[in-house]
C-alpha positions as CSV (number, residue, x, y, z in Angstrom):
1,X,121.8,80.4,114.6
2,X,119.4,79.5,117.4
3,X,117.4,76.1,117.0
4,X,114.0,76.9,117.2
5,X,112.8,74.1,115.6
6,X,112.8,72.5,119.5
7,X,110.5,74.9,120.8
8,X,107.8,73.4,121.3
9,X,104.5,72.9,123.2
10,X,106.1,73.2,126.6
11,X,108.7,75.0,126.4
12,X,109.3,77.9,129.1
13,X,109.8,81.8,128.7
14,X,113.6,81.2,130.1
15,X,114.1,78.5,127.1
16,X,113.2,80.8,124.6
17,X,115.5,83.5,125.9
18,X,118.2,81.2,126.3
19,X,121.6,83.0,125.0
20,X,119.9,86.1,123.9
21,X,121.7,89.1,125.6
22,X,119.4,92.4,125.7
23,X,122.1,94.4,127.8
24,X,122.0,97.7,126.1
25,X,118.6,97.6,125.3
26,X,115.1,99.4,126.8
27,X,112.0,97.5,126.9
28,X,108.5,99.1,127.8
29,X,105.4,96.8,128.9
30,X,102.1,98.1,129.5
31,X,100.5,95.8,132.6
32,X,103.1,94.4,134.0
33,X,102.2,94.1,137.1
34,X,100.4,90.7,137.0
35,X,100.0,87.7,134.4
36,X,101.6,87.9,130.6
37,X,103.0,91.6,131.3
38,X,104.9,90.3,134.5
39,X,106.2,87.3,132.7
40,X,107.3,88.9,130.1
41,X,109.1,91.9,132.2
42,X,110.7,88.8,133.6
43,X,112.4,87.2,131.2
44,X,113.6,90.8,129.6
45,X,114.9,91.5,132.6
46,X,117.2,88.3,133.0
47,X,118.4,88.5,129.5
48,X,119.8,91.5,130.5
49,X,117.2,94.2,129.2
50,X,116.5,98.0,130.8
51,X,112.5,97.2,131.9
52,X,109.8,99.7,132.4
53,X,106.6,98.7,133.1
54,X,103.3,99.8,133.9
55,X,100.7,99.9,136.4
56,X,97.9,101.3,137.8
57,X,98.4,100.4,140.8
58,X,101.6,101.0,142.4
59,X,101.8,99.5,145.5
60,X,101.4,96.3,143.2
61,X,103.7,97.5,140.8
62,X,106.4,98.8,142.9
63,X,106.2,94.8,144.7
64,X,106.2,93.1,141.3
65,X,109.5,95.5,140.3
66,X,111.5,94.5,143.5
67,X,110.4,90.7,143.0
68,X,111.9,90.9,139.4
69,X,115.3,92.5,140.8
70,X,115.7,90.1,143.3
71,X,114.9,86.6,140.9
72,X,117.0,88.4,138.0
73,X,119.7,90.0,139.8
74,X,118.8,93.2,137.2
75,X,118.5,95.9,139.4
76,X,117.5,97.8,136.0
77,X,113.6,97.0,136.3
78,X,111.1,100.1,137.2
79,X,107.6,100.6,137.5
80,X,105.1,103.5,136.1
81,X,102.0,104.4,136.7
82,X,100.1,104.7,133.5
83,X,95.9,105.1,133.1
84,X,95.6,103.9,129.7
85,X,92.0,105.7,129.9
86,X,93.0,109.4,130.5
87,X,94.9,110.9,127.2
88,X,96.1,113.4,129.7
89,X,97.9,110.7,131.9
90,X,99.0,109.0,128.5
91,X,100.7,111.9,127.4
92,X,102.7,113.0,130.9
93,X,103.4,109.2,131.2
94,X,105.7,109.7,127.2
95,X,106.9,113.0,128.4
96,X,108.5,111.5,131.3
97,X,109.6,108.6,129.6
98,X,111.0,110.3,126.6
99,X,112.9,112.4,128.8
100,X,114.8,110.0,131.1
101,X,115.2,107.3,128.5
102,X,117.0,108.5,125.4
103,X,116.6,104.6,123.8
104,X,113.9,102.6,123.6
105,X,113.9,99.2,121.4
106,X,110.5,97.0,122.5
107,X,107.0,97.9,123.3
108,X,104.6,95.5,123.7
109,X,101.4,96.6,124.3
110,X,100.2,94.1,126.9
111,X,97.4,96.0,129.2
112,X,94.1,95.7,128.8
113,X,90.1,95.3,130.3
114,X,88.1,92.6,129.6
115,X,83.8,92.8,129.7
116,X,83.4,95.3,132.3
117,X,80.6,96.6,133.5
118,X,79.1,100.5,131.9
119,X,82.1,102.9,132.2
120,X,83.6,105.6,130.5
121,X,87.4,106.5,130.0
122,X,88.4,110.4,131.8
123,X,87.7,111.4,127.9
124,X,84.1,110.2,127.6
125,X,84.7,106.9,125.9
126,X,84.0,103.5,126.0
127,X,86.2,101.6,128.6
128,X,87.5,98.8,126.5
129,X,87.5,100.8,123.1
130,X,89.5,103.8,125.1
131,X,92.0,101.2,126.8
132,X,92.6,98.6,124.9
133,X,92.8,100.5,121.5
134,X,92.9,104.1,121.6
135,X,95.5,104.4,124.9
136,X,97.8,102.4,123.0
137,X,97.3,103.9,120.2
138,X,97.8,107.3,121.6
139,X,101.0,105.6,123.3
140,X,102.8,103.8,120.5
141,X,102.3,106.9,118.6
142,X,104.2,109.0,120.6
143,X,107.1,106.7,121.2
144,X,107.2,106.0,117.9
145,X,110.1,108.3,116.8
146,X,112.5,107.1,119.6
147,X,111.4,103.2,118.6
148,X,112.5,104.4,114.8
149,X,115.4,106.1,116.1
150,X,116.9,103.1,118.1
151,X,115.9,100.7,115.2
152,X,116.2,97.6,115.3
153,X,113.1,98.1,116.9
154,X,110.0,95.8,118.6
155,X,106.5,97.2,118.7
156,X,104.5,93.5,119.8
157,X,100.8,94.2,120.2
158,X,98.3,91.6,122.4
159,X,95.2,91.3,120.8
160,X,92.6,88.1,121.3
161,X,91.2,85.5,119.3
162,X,87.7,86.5,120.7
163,X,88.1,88.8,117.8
164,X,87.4,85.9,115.0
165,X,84.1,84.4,114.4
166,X,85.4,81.6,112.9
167,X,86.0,79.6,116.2
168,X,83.7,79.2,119.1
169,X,84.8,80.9,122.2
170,X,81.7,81.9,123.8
171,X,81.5,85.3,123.5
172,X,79.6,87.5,120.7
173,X,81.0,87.6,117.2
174,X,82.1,91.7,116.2
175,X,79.6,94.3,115.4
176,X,81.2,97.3,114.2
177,X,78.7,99.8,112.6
178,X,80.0,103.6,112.6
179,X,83.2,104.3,114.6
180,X,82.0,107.1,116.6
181,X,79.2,104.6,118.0
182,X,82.2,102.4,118.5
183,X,84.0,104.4,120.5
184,X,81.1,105.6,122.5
185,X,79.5,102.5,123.2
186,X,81.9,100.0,122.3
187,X,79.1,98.1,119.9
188,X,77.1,98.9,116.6
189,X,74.1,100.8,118.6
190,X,73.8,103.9,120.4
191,X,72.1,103.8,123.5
192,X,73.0,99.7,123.7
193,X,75.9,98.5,125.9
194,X,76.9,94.9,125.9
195,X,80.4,94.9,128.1
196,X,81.4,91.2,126.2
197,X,81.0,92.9,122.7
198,X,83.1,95.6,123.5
199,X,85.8,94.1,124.5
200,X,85.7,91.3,121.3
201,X,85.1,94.8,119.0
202,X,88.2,96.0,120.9
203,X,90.4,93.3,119.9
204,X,89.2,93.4,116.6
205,X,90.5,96.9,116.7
206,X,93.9,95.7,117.7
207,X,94.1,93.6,114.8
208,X,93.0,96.6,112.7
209,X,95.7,98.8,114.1
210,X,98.5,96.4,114.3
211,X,98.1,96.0,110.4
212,X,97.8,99.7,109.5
213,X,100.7,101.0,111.5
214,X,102.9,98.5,109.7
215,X,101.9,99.9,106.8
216,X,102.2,103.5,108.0
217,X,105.6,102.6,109.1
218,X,106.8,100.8,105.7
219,X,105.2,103.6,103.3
220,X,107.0,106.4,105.2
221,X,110.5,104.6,104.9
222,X,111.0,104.0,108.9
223,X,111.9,100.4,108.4
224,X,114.1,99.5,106.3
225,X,116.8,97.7,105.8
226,X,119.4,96.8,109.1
227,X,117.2,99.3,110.7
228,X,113.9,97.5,111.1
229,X,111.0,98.3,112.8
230,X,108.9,95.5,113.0
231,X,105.2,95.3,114.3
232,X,103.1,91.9,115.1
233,X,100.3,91.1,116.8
234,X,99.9,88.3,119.4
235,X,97.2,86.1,120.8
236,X,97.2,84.1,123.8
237,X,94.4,82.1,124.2
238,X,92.8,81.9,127.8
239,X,94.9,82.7,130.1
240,X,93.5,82.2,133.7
241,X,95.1,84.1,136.5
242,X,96.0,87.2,134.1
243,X,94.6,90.5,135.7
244,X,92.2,90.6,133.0
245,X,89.3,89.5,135.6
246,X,89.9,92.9,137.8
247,X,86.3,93.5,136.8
248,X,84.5,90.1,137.9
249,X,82.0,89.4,140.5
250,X,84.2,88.3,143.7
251,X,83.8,84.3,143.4
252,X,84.6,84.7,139.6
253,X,87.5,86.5,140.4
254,X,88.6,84.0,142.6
255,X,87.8,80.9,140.4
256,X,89.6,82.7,137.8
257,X,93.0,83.5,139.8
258,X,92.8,80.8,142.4
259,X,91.4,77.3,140.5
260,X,91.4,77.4,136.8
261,X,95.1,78.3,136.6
262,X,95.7,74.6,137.5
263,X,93.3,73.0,135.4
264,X,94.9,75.2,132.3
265,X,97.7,73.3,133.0
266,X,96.4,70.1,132.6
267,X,93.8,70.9,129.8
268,X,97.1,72.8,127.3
269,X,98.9,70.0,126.0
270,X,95.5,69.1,124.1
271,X,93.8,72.4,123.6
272,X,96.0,75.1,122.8
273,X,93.7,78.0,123.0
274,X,93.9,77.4,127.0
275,X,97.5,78.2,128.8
276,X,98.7,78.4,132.4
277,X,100.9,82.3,132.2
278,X,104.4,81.2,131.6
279,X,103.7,79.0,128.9
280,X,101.7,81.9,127.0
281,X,104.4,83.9,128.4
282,X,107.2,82.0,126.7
283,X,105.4,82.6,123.4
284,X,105.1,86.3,123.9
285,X,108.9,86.1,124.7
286,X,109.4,84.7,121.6
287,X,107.6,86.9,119.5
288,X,109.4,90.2,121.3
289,X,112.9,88.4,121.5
290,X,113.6,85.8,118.9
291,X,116.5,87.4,116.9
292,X,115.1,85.5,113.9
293,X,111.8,87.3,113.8
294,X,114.2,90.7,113.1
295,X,112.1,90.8,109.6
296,X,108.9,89.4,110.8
297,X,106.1,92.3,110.5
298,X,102.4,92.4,109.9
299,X,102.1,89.0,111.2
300,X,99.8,87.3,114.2
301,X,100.8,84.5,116.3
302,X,97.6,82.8,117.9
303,X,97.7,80.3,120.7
304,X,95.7,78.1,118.1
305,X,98.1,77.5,116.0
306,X,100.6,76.7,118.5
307,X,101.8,80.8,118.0
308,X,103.3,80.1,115.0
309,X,102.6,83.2,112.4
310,X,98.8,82.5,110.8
311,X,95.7,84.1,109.4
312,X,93.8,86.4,111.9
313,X,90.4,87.0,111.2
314,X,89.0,88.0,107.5
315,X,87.6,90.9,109.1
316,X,90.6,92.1,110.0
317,X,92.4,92.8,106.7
318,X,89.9,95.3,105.6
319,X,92.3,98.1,104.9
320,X,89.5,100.5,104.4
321,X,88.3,99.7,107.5
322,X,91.9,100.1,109.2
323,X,92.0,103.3,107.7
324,X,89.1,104.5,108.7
325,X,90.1,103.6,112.4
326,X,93.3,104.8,112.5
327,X,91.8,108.3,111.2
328,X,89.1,108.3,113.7
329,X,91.5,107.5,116.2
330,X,93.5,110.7,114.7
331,X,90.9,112.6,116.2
332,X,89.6,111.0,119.2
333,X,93.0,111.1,120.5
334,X,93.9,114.9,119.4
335,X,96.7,113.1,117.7
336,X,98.5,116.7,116.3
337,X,101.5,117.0,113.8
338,X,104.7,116.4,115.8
339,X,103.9,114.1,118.3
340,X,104.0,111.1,115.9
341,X,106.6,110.6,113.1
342,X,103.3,109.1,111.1
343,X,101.5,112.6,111.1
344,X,102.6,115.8,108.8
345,X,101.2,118.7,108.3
346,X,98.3,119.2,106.2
């Protein structure tokens, strides 16, 4: 059995990965072209994993790919262009997967916006609610059966603790009134736009769906035992230099890829919540590697708590209010009977 007990604050995304061997296995990472995505296509590829990952852009992508082939010596690491705004590009994106990758074992749903300005996804809705929730939900869905069908299987989803109002982090606490006004306007009001709300009421969502699939997955018997299919949710903290700032003003951007990535450095071994990318990517590893988290499911790993498994926000165990997601998301996403092993026919 693997020591974990030495992991600890500083320990790299190569450490935790240390004599795991993922040859045989297919791993899927939504933005993995830059920050926690590329990190953690990284370290799947050098413990021997098949990598897919996504990107919008390609050029990007396609440079990031050949980078990872040439540190890892895997020449099994591909890029995809996936719009995790268009439903239409989400589904092509899983027909082409589904058809050239008969196994899949790990998804972690890494991509995501973060306060943009006023914009709507190609199906009318709210940037951050369509991308950071619905796309993957859309996503995950339709892998699903392939995921169950290669079980022992990984679905890791990265959601942020922007979504709890129990600690300060400077942006507004979640406001979630109807889910149609949600999903239209990523806050509580319609007509009202607030680009930092909708990306905290988009996380909160994560939370939401992280919880409900697991218990989607359980109730219909697709996890069981030697054939798990486990599903977590994982926090970060700040993580400067991520791609997450795409959307800032020009000297934001450049303060938020070019300086503070050092000063995270400096400033993590005493505040937790702030990480350079490989050490958040090293806890990410963990939580989509670690052989000993095989039986781990419904849990959330925050950056707070040094990601060890704790409590995510009380908000986000209202079961009647994952339900009510996950059924609104039924529809948004035209979600039909056959595309997901969760859906039957009425």
């Amino acid at each position: 059995m693997r020591d974990t007990a030495k992991f600890g604050a500083e320990t790299t995304a190569s450490e935790v990965a240390e004599g795991i061997d993922l040859s045989g296995k297919v791993a899927l990472v939504t933005g993995g072209s830059s920050g926690l995505g590329q990190e953690t296509a990284r370290v799947l590829a050098e413990r021997g994993a098949h990598v897919i990952f996504t990107a919008r852009d390609m050029p990007k992508g396609e440079a990031v790919a050949a980078g990872i082939r040439a540190s890892t010596g895997n020449q099994h690491v591909e890029v995809e262009e996936l719009e995790l705004g268009s439903l239409k590009q989400i589904r092509a994106f899983a027909r082409r997967f589904l058809a050239r990758h008969p196994t899949l074992h790990i998804l972690v749903n890494n991509a995501g916006v973060m306060a943009c300005p006023p914009a709507k996804t190609a199906d009318g809705f709210e940037l951050q609610f369509g991308s950071n929730h619905l796309g993957h939900f859309l996503l995950t869905n339709l892998l699903l059966a392939r995921l169950v069908r290669n079980a022992p299987a990984r679905i890791v989803i990265v959601a942020s603790g922007v979504h709890d109002p129990k600690f300060r982090t400077g942006m507004p606490k979640p406001a979630v009134a109807d889910l149609a006004t949600l999903a239209a306007t990523g806050g509580p009001r319609a007509g009202a736009f607030d680009g930092r709300l909708a990306y905290v009421n988009s996380k909160l969502c994560n939370l939401w769906f992280t919880y409900e699939l697991i218990r989607r997955i359980e109730a219909a018997g697709l996890s069981r035992e030697g054939r798990w299919v486990s599903v977590n949710a994982f926090e970060p903290g700040l993580v400067p230099g991520s791609g997450l700032a795409r959307d800032y003003p020009p000297v934001l951007r450049f303060i938020w890829d070019r300086v503070l990535p050092g000063l995270a450095r400096v400033l993590s071994p005493a505040m937790p919540s702030i990480n350079p990318v490989d050490k958040a990517g090293a806890a990410l590893a963990k939580v989509a590697l670690d052989p000993e988290l095989d039986r781990t499911s419904g849990r959330y790993f925050p950056s707070h708590a040094r990601w060890r498994a704790a409590p995510s926000s009380d908000a986000s165990y209202d079961q009647a209010q994952a339900r009510a997601l996950w059924d609104a998301s039924v529809g948004f996403a035209r979600l039909a009977p056959g595309e997901s092993p969760l859906l039957t026919s009425a």
